[in-house]
N, C-alpha and C positions, 0 to 999 in steps of 0.2 A: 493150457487151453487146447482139446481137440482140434486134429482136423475139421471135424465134422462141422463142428460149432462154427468154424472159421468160414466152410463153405456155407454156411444158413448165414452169414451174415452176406455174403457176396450174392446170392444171389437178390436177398432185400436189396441192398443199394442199386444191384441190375435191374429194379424194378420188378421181381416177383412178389407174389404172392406166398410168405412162408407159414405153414402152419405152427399154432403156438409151442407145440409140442417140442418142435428143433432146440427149444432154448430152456433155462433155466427158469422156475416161474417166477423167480424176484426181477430175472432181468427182462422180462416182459412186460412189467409193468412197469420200468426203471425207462422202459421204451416210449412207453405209452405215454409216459408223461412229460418225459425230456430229450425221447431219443426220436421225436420227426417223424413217427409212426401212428399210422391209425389202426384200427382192429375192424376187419371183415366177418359175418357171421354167413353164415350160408348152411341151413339145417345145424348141424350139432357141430359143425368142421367151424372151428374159429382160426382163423391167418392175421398176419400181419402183411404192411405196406408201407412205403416208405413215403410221406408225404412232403418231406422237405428232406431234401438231400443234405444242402448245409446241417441242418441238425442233426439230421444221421450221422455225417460225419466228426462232429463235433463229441456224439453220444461216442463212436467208436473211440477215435483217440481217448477218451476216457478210460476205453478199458487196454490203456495202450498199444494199439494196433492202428497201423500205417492204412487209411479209407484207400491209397488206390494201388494198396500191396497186398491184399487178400489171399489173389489167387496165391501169389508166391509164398506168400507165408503157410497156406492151406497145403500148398505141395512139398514145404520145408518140413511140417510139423507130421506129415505120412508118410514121411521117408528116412532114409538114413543120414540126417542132418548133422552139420558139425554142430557146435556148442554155439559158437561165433555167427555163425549164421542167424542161429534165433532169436541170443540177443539182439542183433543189428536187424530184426525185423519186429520182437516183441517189444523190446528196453528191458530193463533191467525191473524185475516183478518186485522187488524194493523203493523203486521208482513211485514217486508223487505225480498224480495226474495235475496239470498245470492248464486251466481253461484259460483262452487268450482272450477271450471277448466277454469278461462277465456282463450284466446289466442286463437292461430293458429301455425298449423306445416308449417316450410320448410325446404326447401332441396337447396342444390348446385349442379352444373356441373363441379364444380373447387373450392378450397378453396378461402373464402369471408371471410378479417376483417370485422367486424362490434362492434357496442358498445351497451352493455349492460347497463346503466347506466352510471357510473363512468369506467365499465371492458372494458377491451377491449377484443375481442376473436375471435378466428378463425373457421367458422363454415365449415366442412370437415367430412361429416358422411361417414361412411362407403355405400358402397352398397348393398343393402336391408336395410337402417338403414333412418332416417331424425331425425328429432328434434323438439321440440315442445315450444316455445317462449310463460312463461305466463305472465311475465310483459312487454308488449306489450306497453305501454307508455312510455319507455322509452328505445325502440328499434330501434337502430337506422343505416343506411347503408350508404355506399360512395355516395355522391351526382351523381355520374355517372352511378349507379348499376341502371339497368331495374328490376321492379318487374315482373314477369309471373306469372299469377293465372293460377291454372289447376285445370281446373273442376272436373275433374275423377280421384278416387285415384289410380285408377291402372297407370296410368300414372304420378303420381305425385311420387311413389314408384319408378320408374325405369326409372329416367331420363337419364340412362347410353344409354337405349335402344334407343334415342331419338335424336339422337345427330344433324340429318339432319333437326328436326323441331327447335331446339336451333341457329343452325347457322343463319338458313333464319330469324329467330327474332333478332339476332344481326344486320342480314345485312340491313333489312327492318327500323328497328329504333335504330341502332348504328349511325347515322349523320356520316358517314367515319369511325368511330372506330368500335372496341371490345368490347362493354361496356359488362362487370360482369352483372350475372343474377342471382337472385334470387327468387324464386321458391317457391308460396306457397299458400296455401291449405282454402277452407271455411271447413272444415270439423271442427268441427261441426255445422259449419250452422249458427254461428250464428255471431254480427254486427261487431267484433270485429277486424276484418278486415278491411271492409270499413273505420273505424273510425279510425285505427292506417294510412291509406295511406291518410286520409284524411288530416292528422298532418306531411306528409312528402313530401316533393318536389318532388319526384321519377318519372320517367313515370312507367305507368301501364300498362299492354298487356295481355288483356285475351286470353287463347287456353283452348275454352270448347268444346263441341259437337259444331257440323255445322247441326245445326237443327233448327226449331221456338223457342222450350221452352229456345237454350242456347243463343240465342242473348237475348231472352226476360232478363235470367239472367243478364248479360251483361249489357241490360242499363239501368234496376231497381236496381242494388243494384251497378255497377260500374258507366257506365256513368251520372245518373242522381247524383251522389254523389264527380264526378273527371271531369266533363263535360272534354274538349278537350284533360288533359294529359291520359285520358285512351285510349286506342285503341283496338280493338278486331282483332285476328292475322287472318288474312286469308292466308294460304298458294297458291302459284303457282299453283298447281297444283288439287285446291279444286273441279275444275268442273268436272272434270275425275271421280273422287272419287265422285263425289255426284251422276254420273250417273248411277252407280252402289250402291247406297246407300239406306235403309230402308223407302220403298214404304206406310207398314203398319205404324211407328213414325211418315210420315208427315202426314197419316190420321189421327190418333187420337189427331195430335195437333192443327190443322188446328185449328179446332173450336174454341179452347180456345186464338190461337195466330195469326191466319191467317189476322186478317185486323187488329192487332197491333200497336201502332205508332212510326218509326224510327228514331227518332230523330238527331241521328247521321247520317248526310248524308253520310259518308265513308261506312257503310252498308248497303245500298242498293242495292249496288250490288251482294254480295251475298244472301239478301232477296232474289231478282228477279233470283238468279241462285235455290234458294231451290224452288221457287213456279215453275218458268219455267221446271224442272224436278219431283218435285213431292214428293219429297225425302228428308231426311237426313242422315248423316253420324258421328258415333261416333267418338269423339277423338282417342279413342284404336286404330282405324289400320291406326295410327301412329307412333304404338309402332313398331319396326323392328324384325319382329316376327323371323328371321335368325340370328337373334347375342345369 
């Protein structure tokens, strides 16, 4: 691994701005999706950013490298280094990446049995509180329970506040019932998700942003991996909200997402409602900012 390389990743964690160019284009988008990073567009210059440090650092040890030995390692790998050195700063390039925290958190709107393996348990957190599932292979929920992915933690935290975006998801793909919802999270970023729904009959219903980058989410890491039982929730009343929605977010994504390919014919229509307005709108003012 370059110097060079080594110093593009330190100054992302120091909080720069690095252009995409620094890096390899697989491990860009190895970023983008798992490594805690957003993409900046500004004219024709695209950068990255580090938006969750924990994940950064998590992406880094992956490629075996020590998150708060950069510099040193950066100054080991430009110089006249022993052997010994690099090992003790890279590991051993034979070496197996070992993640310590696989899984994903969720949350409920009502207490949900579900099985832990062999357990059976009741998942029932407090409010301010979720949970975090790391044996994820062997997690398993009522064949009737709807999953909800929610893009933004602030929402994913306070589903109490939320109760009129839960309903219309019940009623929109409850088939005439109730069906239980379970609720839960890419944070941190990374496949562990897609890969446990991909192992359960469940339907899936994402509520991300109503913007380019969140359907883009949407149907590179859900629909292209759950084709028909995913769905992406449009609410009733999206076009309102979008009319008054952030003018500057659909400029800077245009570029990177604007002639995208929507595979999912049920989204089209709101394509054509974000490009017909100009605009997107965050999941947050969903949240019921009066309770």
């Amino acid at each position: 691994m370059r110097a060079t390389l080594i110093g593009a990743f330190l100054a992302l964690r120091q909080g720069e701005t690095v252009p995409f160019s620094r890096f390899p284009a697989a491990w860009v988008e190895e970023m983008l999706l798992e490594g805690g990073v957003t993409s900046i567009v500004r004219g024709s210059r695209k950068s990255l950013k580090v938006i969750s440090r924990a994940a950064f650092d998590v992406y880094l040890r992956s490629k075996n490298l020590q998150p708060d030995r950069l510099e040193k390692t950066a100054a080991v790998l430009s110089g006249a280094s022993l052997r010994s050195e690099q090992v003790q700063l890279l590991g051993d390039s034979k070496a197996t990446a070992v993640r310590s925290c696989p899984g994903f958190p969720v949350n409920v709107i009502g207490p949900l049995s579900v099985r832990l393996g062999t357990r059976k348990i009741l998942l029932c957190p407090c409010p301010g509180s979720f949970l975090y599932i790391s044996d994820f292979q062997v997690f398993r929920i009522p064949s009737d329970a709807i999953v909800v992915g929610v893009e933004n933690m602030e929402n994913f935290r306070l589903p109490e506040l939320q109760t009129a975006v839960w309903e219309e998801i019940q009623e929109q793909y409850g088939e005439g019932g109730v069906p239980p919802l379970l609720l839960v999270s890419r944070y941190p970023q990374s496949r562990d998700l897609a890969t446990w729904l991909q192992g359960i009959p469940n339907k899936y219903v994402h509520f991300g942003d109503f913007d380019l980058a969140g359907v883009h989410i949407y149907i590179t890491e859900f629909y292209a991996r759950l084709g028909e039982r995913a769905a992406f929730f449009v609410p009733g009343d999206i076009e309102e909200r979008l009319s008054h929605g952030s003018r500057e977010r659909y400029d800077v994504q245009f570029e990177r997402f604007g002639k995208m390919d929507v595979p999912d014919l049920r989204l089209q229509p709101l394509v054509g409602l974000i490009h017909r307005h100009h605009r997107g709108y965050d999941q947050e003012g969903y949240i019921a900012a009066g309770d």
